[in-house]
C-alpha positions in Angstrom: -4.9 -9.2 2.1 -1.5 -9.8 0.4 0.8 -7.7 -1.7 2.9 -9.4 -4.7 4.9 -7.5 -7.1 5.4 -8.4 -10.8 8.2 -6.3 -13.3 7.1 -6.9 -17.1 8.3 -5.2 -20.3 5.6 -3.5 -21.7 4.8 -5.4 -24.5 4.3 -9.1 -23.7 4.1 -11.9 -26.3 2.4 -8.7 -28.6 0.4 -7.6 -26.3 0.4 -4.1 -25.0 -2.8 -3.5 -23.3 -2.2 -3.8 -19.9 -5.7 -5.1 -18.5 -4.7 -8.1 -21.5 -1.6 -8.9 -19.9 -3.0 -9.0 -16.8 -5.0 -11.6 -17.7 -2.7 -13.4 -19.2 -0.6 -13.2 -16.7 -2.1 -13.7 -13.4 -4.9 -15.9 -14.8 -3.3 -18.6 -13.9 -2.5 -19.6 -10.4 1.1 -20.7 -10.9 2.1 -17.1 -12.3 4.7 -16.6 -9.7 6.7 -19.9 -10.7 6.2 -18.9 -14.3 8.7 -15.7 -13.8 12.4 -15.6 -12.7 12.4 -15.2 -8.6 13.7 -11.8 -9.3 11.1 -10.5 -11.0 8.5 -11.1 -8.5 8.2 -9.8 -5.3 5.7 -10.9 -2.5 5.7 -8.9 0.6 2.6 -10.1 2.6 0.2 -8.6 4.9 2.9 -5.7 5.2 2.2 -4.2 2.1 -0.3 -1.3 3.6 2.4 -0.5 6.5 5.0 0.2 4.0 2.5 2.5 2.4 2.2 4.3 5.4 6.0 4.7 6.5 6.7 5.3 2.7 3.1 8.2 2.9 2.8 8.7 6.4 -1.3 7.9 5.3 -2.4 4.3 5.2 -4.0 5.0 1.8 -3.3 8.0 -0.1 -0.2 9.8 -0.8 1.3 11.8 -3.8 3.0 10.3 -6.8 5.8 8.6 -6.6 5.7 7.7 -2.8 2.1 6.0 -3.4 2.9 4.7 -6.1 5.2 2.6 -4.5 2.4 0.2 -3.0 -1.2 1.7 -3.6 -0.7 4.4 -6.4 -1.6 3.3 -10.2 -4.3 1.6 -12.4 -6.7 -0.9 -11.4 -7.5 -3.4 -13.7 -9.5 -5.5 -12.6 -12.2 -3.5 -12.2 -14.8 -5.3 -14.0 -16.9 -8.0 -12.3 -15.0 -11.7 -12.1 -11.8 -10.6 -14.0 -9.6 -12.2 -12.1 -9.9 -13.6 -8.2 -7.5 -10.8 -7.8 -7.1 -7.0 -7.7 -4.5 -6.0 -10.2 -2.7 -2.5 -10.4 -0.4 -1.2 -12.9 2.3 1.1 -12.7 3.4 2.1 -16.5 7.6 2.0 -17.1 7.6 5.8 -16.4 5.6 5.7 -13.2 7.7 3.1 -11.9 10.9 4.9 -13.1 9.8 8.0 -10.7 9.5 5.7 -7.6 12.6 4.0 -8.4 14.5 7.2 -7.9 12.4 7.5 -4.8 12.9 4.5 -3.1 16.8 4.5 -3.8 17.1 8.2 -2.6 15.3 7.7 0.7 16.8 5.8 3.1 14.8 2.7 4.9 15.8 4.6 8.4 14.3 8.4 7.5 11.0 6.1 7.1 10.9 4.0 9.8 10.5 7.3 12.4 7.0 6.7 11.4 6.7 3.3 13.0 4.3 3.7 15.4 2.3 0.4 15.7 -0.9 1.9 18.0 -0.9 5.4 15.8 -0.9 2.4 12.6 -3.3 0.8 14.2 -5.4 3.8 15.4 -6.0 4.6 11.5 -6.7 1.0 10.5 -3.3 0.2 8.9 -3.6 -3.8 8.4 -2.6 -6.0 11.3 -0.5 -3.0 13.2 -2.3 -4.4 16.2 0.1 -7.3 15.6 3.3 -5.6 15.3 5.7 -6.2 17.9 8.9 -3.5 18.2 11.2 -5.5 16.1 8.8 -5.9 13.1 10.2 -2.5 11.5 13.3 -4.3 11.5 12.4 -7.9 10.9 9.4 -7.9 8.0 9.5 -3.9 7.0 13.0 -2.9 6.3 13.4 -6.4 4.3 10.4 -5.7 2.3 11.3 -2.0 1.6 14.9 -3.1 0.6 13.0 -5.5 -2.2 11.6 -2.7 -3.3 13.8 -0.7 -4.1 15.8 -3.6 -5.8 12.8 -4.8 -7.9 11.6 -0.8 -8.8 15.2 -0.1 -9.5 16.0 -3.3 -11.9 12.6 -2.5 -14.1 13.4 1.0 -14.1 16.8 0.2 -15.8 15.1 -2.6 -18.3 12.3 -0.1 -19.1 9.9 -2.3 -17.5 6.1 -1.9 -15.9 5.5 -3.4 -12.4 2.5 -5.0 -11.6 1.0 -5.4 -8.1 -1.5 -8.1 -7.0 -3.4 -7.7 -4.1 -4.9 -10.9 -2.8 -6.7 -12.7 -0.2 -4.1 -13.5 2.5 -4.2 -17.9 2.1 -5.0 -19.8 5.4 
């Protein structure tokens, strides 16, 4: 599975109801080309180890840190939505893990990288992980983060997360 990120205002073209955006949105399969580069943000397969150096839990967590990658709405929860899972993070949610991410330094998070204790409690593909990928893929990906988080958070803006079936 892959993570991509999405930063909306929360009305779009009328529309308020999230789930309806969604739709609209991610319906169709060139939705990343139809937004300005830096309002979308894809960061893989690494998405669930983020979640668990941002958590220290390769699921759960507390608002905002699990927010951040697997806190907020799902909606795509009916039956043949979308080909995608959607989640949604309203303009305050997303405000909260702003301040977050820009007062918690990539370093104080990567003490956690421990690929065999990530792979030990099923984090995705931390059997893979070589030493430098905390460095290489993760501290990138956390650093977009906290760009894309903070620049929504200063337009007022919802973030939308799409998690999808990595592409051969």
């Amino acid at each position: 599975m892959t993570m991509s990120y999405l930063r909306l205002p929360p009305s779009l073209e009328g529309e308020q109801n999230p789930a309806r955006i969604a739709r609209l949105v991610f319906g169709a399969r060139d939705w990343r080309r139809r937004h300005p580069a830096d309002r979308v943000l894809d960061v893989g397969g690494a998405w669930q180890a983020l979640h668990y150096l941002i958590t220290g839990d390769p699921w759960d967590g507390r608002p905002p840190e699990s927010d951040v990658v697997c806190g907020g709405r799902l909606l795509t929860e009916e039956e043949g939505m979308l080909d995608v899972d959607v989640i949604y993070l309203t303009p305050e949610r997303v405000e909260a893990a702003a301040r977050m991410l820009t007062e918690t330094p990539f370093d104080a998070l990567a003490e956690r990288f421990d690929p065999a204790a990530m792979a030990a409690a099923d984090v995705q593909d931390a059997e893979r992980m070589d030493a430098d990928a905390c460095e290489r893929v993760l501290r990138p990906a956390y650093e977009g983060l906290t760009r894309l988080f903070s620049s929504a958070a200063a337009d007022g803006q919802a973030v939308y997360k799409v998690l999808a079936p990595a592409e051969d």
